[in-house]
Structure formats: structure tokens, C-alpha cells
C-alpha positions as CSV (number, residue, x, y, z in Angstrom):
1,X,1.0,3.2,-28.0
2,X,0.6,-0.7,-28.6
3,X,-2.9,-1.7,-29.4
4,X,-4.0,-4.6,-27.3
5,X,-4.3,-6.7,-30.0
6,X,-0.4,-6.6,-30.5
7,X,0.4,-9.9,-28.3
8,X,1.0,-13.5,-28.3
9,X,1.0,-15.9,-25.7
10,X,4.6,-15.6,-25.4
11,X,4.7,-12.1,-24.7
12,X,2.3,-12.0,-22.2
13,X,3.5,-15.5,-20.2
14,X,6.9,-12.9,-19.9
15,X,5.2,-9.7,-18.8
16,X,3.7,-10.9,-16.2
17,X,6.8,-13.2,-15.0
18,X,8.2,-9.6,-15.1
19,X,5.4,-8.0,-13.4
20,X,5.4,-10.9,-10.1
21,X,9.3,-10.0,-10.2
22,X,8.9,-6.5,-9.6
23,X,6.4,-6.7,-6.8
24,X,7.4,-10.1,-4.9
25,X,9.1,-7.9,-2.5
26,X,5.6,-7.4,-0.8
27,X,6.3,-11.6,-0.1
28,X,8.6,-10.5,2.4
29,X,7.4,-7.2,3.3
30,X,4.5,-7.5,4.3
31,X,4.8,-9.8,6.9
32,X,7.2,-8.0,8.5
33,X,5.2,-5.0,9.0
34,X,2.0,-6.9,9.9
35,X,4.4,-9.2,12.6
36,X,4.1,-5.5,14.6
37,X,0.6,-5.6,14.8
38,X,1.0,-9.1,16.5
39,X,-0.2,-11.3,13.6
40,X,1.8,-14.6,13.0
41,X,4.1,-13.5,10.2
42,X,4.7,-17.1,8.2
43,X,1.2,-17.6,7.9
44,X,0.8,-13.8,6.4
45,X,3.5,-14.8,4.3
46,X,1.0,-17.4,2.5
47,X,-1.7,-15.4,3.0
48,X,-0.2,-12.5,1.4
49,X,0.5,-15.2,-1.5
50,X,-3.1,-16.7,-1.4
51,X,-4.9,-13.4,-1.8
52,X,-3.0,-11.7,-4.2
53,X,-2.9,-14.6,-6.7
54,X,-7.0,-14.7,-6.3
55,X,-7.3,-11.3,-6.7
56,X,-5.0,-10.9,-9.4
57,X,-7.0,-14.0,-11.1
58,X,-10.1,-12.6,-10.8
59,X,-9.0,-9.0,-12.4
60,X,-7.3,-11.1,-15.2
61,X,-10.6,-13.3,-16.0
62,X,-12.9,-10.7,-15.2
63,X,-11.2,-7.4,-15.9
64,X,-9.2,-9.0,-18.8
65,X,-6.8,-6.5,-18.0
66,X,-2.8,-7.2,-17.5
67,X,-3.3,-5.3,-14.2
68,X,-1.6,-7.7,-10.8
69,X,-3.1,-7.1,-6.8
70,X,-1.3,-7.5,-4.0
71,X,-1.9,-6.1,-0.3
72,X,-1.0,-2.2,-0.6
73,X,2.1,-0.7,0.8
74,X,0.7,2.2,3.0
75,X,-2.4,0.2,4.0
76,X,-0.3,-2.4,5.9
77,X,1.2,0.2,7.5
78,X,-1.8,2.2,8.2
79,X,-3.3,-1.5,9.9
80,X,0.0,-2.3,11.4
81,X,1.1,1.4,13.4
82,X,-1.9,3.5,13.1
83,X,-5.0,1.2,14.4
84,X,-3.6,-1.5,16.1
85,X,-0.1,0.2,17.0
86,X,-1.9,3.0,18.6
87,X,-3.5,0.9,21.1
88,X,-7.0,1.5,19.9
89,X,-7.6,-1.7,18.6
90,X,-7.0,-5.4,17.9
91,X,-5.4,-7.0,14.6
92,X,-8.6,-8.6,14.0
93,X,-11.0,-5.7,14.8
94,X,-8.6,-4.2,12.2
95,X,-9.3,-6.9,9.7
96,X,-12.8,-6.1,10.5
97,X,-12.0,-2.2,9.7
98,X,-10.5,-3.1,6.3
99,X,-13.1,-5.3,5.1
100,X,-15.7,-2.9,5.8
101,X,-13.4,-0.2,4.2
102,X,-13.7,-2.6,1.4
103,X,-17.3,-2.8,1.5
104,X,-17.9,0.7,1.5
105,X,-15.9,1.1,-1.1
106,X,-17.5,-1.2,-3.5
107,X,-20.9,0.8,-2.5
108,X,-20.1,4.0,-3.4
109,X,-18.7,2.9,-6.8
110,X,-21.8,0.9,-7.8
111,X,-23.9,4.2,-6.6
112,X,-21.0,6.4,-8.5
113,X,-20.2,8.4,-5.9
114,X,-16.4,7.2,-5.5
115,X,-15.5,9.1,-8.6
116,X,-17.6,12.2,-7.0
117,X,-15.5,11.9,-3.8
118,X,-12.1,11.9,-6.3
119,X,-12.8,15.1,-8.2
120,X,-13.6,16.5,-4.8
121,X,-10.2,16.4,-3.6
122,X,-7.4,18.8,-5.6
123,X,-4.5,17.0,-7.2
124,X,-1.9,18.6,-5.1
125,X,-3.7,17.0,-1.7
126,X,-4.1,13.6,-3.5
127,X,-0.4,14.1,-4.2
128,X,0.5,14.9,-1.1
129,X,-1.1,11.5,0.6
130,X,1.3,9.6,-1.8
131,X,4.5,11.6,-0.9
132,X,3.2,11.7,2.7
133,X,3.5,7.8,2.6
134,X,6.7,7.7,1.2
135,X,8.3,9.6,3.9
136,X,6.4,7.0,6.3
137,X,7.6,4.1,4.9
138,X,11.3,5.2,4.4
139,X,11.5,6.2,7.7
140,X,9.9,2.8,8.7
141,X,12.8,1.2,6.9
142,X,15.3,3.0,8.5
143,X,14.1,2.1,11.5
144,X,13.8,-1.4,10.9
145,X,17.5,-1.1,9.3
146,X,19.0,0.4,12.2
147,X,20.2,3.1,11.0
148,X,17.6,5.6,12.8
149,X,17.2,5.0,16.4
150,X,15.5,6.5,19.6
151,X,17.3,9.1,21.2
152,X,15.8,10.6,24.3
153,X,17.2,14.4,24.2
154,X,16.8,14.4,20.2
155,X,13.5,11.5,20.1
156,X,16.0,10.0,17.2
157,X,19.5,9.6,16.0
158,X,21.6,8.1,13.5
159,X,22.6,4.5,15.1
160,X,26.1,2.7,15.1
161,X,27.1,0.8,12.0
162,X,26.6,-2.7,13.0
163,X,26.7,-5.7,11.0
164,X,23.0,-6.1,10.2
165,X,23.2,-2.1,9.5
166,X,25.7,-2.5,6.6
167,X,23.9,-5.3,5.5
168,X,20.6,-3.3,5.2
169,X,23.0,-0.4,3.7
170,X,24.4,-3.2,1.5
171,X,21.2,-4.6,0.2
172,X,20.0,-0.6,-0.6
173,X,22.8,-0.2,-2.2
174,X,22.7,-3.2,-4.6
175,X,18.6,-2.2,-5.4
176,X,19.4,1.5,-6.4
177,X,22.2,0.4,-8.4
178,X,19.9,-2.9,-10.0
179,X,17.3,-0.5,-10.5
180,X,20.0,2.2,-12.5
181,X,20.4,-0.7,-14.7
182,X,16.9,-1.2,-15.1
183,X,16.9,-5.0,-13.5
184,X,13.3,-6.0,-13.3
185,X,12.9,-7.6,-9.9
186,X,15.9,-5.4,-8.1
187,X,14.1,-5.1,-5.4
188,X,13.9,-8.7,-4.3
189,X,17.2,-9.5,-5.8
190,X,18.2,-6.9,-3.3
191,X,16.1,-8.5,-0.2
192,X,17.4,-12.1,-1.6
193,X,21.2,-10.8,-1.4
194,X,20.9,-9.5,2.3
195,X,19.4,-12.4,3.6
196,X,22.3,-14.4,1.7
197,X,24.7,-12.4,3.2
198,X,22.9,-12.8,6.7
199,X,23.3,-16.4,6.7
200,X,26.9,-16.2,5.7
201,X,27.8,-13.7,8.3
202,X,26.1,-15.8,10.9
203,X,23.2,-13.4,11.7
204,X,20.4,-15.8,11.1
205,X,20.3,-19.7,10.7
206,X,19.9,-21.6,7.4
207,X,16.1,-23.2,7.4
208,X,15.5,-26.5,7.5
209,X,14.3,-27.0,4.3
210,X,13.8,-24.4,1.2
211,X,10.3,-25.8,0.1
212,X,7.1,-26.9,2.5
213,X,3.6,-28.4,1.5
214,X,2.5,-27.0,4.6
215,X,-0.2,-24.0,4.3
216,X,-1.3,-23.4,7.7
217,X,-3.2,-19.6,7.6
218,X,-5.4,-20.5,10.7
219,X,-3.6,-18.0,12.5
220,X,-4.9,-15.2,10.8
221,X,-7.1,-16.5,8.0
222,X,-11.1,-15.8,8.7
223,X,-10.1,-13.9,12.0
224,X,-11.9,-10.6,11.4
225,X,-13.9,-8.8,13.7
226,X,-16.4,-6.7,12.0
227,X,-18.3,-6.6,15.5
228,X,-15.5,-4.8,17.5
229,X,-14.9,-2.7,14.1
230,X,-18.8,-1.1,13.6
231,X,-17.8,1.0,16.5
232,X,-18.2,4.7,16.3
233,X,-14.7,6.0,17.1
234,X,-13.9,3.7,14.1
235,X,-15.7,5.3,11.4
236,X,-13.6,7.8,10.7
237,X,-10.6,5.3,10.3
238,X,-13.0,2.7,7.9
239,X,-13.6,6.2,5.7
240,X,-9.7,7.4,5.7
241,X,-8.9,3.4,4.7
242,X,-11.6,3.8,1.6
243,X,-10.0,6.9,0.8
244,X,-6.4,5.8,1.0
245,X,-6.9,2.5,-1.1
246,X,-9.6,4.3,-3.3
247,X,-7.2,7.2,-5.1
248,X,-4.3,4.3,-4.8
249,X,-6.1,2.0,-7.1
250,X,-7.7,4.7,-9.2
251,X,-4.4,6.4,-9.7
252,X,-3.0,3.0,-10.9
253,X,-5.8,2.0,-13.0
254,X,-5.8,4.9,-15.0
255,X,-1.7,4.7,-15.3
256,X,-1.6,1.1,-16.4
257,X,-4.5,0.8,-18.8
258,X,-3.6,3.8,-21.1
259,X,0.0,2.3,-20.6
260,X,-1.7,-0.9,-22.3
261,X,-4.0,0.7,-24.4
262,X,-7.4,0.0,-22.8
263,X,-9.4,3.2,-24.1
264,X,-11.3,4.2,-27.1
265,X,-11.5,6.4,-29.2
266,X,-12.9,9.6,-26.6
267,X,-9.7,8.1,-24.5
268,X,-11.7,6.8,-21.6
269,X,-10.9,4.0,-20.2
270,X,-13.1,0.5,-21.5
271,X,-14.8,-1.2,-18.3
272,X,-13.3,1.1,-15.8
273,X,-16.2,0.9,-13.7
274,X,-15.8,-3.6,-13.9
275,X,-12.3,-2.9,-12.9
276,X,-12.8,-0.6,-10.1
277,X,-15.3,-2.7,-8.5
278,X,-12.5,-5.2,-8.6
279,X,-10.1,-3.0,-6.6
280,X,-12.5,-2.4,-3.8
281,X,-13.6,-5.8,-3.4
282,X,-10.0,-7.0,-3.1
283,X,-9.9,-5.1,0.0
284,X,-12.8,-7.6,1.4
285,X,-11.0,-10.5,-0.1
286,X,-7.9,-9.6,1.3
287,X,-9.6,-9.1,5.2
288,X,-11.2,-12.5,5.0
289,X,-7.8,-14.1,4.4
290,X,-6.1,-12.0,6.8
291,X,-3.9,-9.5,5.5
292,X,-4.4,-5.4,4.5
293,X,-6.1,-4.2,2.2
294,X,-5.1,-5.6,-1.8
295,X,-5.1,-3.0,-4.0
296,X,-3.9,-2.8,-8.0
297,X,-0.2,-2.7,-8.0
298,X,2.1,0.2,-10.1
299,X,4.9,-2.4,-10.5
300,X,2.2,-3.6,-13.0
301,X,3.5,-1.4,-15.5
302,X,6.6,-3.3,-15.8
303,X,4.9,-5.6,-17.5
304,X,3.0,-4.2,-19.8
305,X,6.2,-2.4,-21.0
306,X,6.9,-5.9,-21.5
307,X,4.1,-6.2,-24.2
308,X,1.3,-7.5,-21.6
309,X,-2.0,-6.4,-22.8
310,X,-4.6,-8.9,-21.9
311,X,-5.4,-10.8,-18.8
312,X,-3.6,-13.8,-19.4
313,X,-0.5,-11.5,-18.2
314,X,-2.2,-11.3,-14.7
315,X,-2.9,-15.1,-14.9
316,X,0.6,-15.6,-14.9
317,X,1.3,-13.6,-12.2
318,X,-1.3,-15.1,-10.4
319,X,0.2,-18.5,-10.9
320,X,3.7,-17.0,-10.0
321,X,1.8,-16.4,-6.5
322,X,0.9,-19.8,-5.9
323,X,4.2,-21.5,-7.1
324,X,5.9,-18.9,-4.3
325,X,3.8,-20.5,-1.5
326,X,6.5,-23.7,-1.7
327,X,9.3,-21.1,-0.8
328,X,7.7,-20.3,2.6
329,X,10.5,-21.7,5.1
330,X,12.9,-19.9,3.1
331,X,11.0,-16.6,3.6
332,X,10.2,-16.8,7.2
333,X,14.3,-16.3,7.5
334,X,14.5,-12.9,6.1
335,X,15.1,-10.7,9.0
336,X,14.2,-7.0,9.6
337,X,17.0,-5.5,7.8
338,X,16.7,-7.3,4.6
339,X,13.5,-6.1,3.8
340,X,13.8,-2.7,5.4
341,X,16.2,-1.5,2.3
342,X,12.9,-2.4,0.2
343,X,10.9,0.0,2.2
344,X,13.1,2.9,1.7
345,X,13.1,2.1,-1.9
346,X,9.6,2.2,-2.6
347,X,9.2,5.6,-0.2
348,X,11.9,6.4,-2.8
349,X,9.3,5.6,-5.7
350,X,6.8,7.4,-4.2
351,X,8.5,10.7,-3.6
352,X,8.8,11.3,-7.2
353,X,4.9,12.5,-7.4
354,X,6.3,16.0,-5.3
355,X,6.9,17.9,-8.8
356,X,3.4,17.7,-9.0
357,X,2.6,20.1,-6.1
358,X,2.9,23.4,-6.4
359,X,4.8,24.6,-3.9
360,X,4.5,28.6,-5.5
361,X,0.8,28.4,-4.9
362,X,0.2,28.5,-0.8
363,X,-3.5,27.6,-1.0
364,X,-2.2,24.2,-2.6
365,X,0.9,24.3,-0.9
366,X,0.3,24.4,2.4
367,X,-2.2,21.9,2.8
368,X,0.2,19.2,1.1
369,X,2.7,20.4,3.2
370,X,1.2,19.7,6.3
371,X,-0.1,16.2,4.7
372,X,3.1,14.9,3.7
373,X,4.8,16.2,7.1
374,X,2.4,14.9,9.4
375,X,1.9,11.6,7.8
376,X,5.9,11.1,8.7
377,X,6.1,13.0,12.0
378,X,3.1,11.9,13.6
379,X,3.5,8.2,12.7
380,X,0.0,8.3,11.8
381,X,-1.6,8.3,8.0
382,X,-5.2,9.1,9.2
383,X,-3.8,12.2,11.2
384,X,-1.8,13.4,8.6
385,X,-4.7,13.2,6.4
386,X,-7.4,14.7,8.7
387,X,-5.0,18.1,9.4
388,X,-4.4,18.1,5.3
389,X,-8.1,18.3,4.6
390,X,-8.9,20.9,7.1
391,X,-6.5,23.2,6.6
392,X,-7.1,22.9,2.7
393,X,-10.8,24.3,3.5
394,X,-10.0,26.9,6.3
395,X,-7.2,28.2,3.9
396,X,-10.0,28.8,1.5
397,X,-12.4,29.8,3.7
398,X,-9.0,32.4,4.7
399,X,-8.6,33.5,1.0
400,X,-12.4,33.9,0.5
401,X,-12.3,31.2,-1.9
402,X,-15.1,29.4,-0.8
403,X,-16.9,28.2,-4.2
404,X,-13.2,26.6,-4.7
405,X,-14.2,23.8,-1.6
406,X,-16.7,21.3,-3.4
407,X,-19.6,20.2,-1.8
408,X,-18.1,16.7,-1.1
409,X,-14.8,18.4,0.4
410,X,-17.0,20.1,3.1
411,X,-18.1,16.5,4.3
412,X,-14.8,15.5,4.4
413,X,-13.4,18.4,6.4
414,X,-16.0,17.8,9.3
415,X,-15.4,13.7,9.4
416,X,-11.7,14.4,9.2
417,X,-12.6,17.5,12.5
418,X,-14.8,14.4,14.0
419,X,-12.1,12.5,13.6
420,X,-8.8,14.3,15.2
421,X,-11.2,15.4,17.8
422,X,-12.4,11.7,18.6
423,X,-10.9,11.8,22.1
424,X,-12.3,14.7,23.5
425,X,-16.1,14.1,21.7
426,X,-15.4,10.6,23.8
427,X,-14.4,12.1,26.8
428,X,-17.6,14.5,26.5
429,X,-20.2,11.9,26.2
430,X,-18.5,9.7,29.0
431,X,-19.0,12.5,31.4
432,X,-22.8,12.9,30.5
């Protein structure tokens, strides 16, 4: 493994040019899954730019570390069809719930209890959330792409091949064969070559102009409601949101900095604890500017295979951020199906963490079984997780393997019971 002392300046102005290539996709994604929760997508668009080159700034200057942040594939979607497409709330009570997510996050890290709450929870369920997501997002993109549509007698089918359908198709195909060849970027190459062929075929029109000095994020910048989010029926959607973005960054921190050689001699990781307090403030950051929660980025590792070590690789990345905020007209063109193909790629990604369930064992397997199926079938991460972490502790509880549940796990089994039996505790105290 590379020290961190093996670098120039060179090396680490490419790695993290490599490392903004890899995730830029979240440029175009990210507004379109936010644009269903009824916020105005171009001004996400610079938003989503705006936060994630801070963020990544401040964990290069701070952390030192070659690690980039960006708003958190997942989390978008948990803001965009779980809170606010449900009906239960509005974008910017939403916001509100994110940044307090954020905030309680960054509490129970200082206090220490956020490493408590992840040694609570076995590796197969932790697992499962990741895989669970996956199958959420892929079937988001198929959506989006067309080729999965609403069927009344079935609830879906596989839709017609239209134009924009084999251009979505087209544009997947192109990544998975980019990323065969190990393209960095393939990804947005792929969402680049589908709008391309878009405009071409006549499906959208050619903007006005590719570059703009306008930044307008009034529309969604410093619109949180953390008011409407203190409600009650909210708290267990502020925890699940803390949880979600809390083993997402952790799980990536640890990755990236033994990839780029950030421990000592005992192997543990220098200024973890700087660098997690990092990750949950983005989350706070990234609700103030009006976007999901930010979180530390995978793709990261792309550049540190590149030789990125130190935080000048995330300073560059950072700057790559800003320079992409000229290119907004041209992204507010990408339709639906361009980035959809992105989605299902990165649901790809994410289903490779499976092996690590074991599927033999049905005290472990269960419970990540009903995770990662009711994550995907019930449109709803929270859900998904609540039935997960309840069955894990009544499977126990089955087995007589209670000393297995940690004390931490039991609090989570009754917030995640509070939780899926919100609506009927509700309708009980209305009738008092």
C-alpha cells in the first residue's frame, strides 16, 4: 500500500480530476430525482455544485484527506419518494428533517455514541440497507427510462420500446461497456452520449447557450423548515436519515483511507473522529443550501488509485465543482432517460455488497432479506429498514438468542416499532 508521502502535486491535481469524473453524474442526477419532490431542478443543479465543492473543501483543508462529498444517492431518494412523495411532508420541512439528521449526527459522534450505534447493528443488516438501495434506485431508473411501467392487473410491466427507451437502453449500454474498459468518468460519458443523441433525434431542444454567469439558488437555497420538521411523527424519519448517511459515510471512510494509507502502525485510521465529524456536518451544510444530505463519496477511490493521498486531491475536485457551475444551461437539457441509465448503474454497484450476507445462516438471512426486499417493494427506505430491524430482534428473541441483540439494537427495534406503527399511535391520541 502507497504511503502518503508518495505524491507530487502532479499526481494528485489528476486524481482528483479522476475522482470529479467519476461522480459528476450526481450533477445530473440529482436534480432529477429532487424535481419529484417539487424543488426547482436548475437551481439544485448549482446547488448540488455549490455544496459539494464546500464540503469537499473543507474535508481537504481540514481532514487533509483525498476523500470528495457530494449529496448521497439513497438520501435523495429517501427526501424525494419517502418524505415528501408520501404526502407527509413538504420539500422544505424535509430540508429541515435532513439538517437536523445532520445535527444529530454530529452530536452523537462528538459524545461517541455513533460508533456505539454501528457495532450495534450486524454486518449482514448493514449490508442489506446498501443492497436494499440498490434495488431502489435501479428500479427508479427503470422507471424513469421507460422501460418499467404501471400496469393495473400486474401494478407493473415491461413498456414499449420507444425512442427515448432505446436511448436510455443505449446510454446503459455504452456505461457497462466504458466501465468493462475501466473509463474513469463512464458514467457521465454515458449521460453526456444520450442527451447527444436526444438532441439529434429531436427529443429535446439545443439550449440557448452552453455556459451562464447566472447562479440563481433562491429557489431552494436557505428554504428549510426545521419548525414543521421538530414534529413527533418525524422523529423516527430524522433517526432512519442519521442512520442511513451515518454507516454510508463510515463505510466509505474506512474504504478510502486504508485505500490511501491513512493508518498507523495498530491500523486505525489517523483523525477518523476530525473526518467523521466532517461527514455529518455536510448533511447540515447541504440542507442550508438546499439539497440531500452530502455524504463522502466511494467514487473517491478512483482517485486515490490514481496516486491521491493528501487533501490537495479533494481541492481539485472541489474546484472541478465550481468550474461545472458555467455548464448549467447545458445540464438543465438532460432529460429523464439520460440519467436514468446512471441510476441503474450505480444500483448495479451497490448490489455487489450481497456476497457479504449470509444467506446459509437464517437468523442473518432473513432479516436482510426482508431489508433489501422491502426497501424495493414498498418504495420506502425507512420501511424497509424499520421491518429489517424488528424482525432481526424477534428472530432472536425466536432462537433464544437474546444476549446476541445489543443493548443499542433494542432501542432501535422499538423506534423502528414507533415508527411503522406511526399512523395508528396517531390515530389513538386523536381520538382521546
Amino acid at each position: 500500500m502507497a504511503g502518503r508521502q508518495q505524491t507530487t502535486a502532479r499526481i494528485e491535481v489528476m486524481a482528483g480530476i479522476t475522482t470529479f469524473l467519476t461522480m459528476a453524474y450526481i450533477i445530473f442526477v440529482n436534480p432529477t430525482i429532487l424535481k419529484d419532490a417539487g424543488m426547482d431542478p436548475q437551481a439544485v443543479v448549482i446547488v448540488t455544485c455549490l455544496a459539494s465543492a464546500l464540503t469537499t473543501a473543507l474535508m481537504g483543508l481540514i481532514g487533509n484527506a483525498p476523500i470528495a462529498m457530494a449529496p448521497g444517492m439513497g438520501l435523495n431518494g429517501f427526501l424525494a419518494y419517502t418524505l415528501v412523495g408520501h404526502g407527509q411532508i413538504t420539500w422544505q420541512a424535509a430540508l429541515g428533517v435532513v439538517f437536523l439528521s445532520g445535527m444529530l449526527g454530529v452530536v452523537l459522534t462528538l459524545v461517541g455514541l455513533r460508533k456505539r450505534l454501528v457495532e450495534a447493528i450486524p454486518v449482514s443488516l448493514v449490508t442489506a440497507i446498501s443492497v436494499g438501495i440498490g434495488l431502489f434506485i435501479t428500479f427508479i431508473g427503470l422507471v424513469y427510462m421507460g422501460v418499467i411501467v404501471k400496469n393495473d392487473k400486474t401494478l407493473v410491466a415491461a413498456g414499449p420500446i420507444t425512442g427515448t427507451v432505446a436511448i436510455g437502453l443505449a446510454g446503459l449500454l455504452l456505461m457497462a461497456f466504458l466501465e468493462i474498459r475501466k473509463v474513469k468518468g463512464a458514467l457521465l460519458i454515458g449521460i453526456i452520449f444520450s442527451t447527444l443523441l436526444a438532441v439529434v433525434c429531436g427529443y429535446v431542444e439545443r439550449p440557448s447557450s452552453l455556459v451562464s454567469f447566472s447562479f440563481d439558488i433562491r429557489p431552494v437555497a436557505f428554504q428549510l423548515d426545521i419548525f414543521d420538521a421538530l414534529k413527533w411523527s418525524l422523529f423516527g424519519s430524522i433517526f432512519t436519515l442519521m442512520f442511513m448517511d451515518m454507516f454510508d459515510g463510515i463505510g466509505t471512510l474506512v474504504a478510502c483511507c486504508h485505500e490511501a494509507g491513512m493508518v498507523d502502525e495498530q491500523g486505525q485510521i489517523k483523525g477518523l473522529g476530525r473526518l467523521l465529524v466532517l461527514d455529518a456536518s455536510a448533511s447540515m451544510i447541504g440542507a442550508v443550501f438546499g439539497t440531500s444530505s452530502v455524504t463522502a463519496y466511494i467514487e473517491s477511490a478512483a482517485g486515490i488509485e490514481q496516486g491521491g493521498r493528501t487533501g490537495l486531491t479533494a481541492l481539485v475536485t472541489a474546484l472541478c465543482f465550481v468550474l461545472a457551475l458555467l455548464f448549467v444551461p447545458a445540464v438543465g437539457i438532460v432529460p429523464k432517460y439520460a440519467t436514468a441509465p446512471a441510476l441503474v448503474m450505480v444500483g448495479l454497484f451497490m448490489m455487489r455488497e450481497v456476497k457479504r450476507i449470509d444467506f446459509s445462516n437464517m437468523e442473518e438471512a432473513l432479516p436482510a432479506f426482508i431489508i433489501l426486499v422491502m426497501i424495493a417493494l414498498s418504495y420506502s427506505i425507512s420501511t424497509g429498514l424499520a421491518f429489517g430491524f424488528i424482525s432481526f430482534v424477534l428472530i432472536k428473541l425466536a432462537a433464544g438468542k437474546v444476549n446476541d441483540v445489543k443493548p443499542t439494537m433494542w432501542v432501535i427495534a422499538m423506534l423502528s416499532l414507533a415508527f411503522v406503527t406511526m399512523d395508528h399511535l396517531r390515530a389513538v391520541f386523536n381520538s382521546l
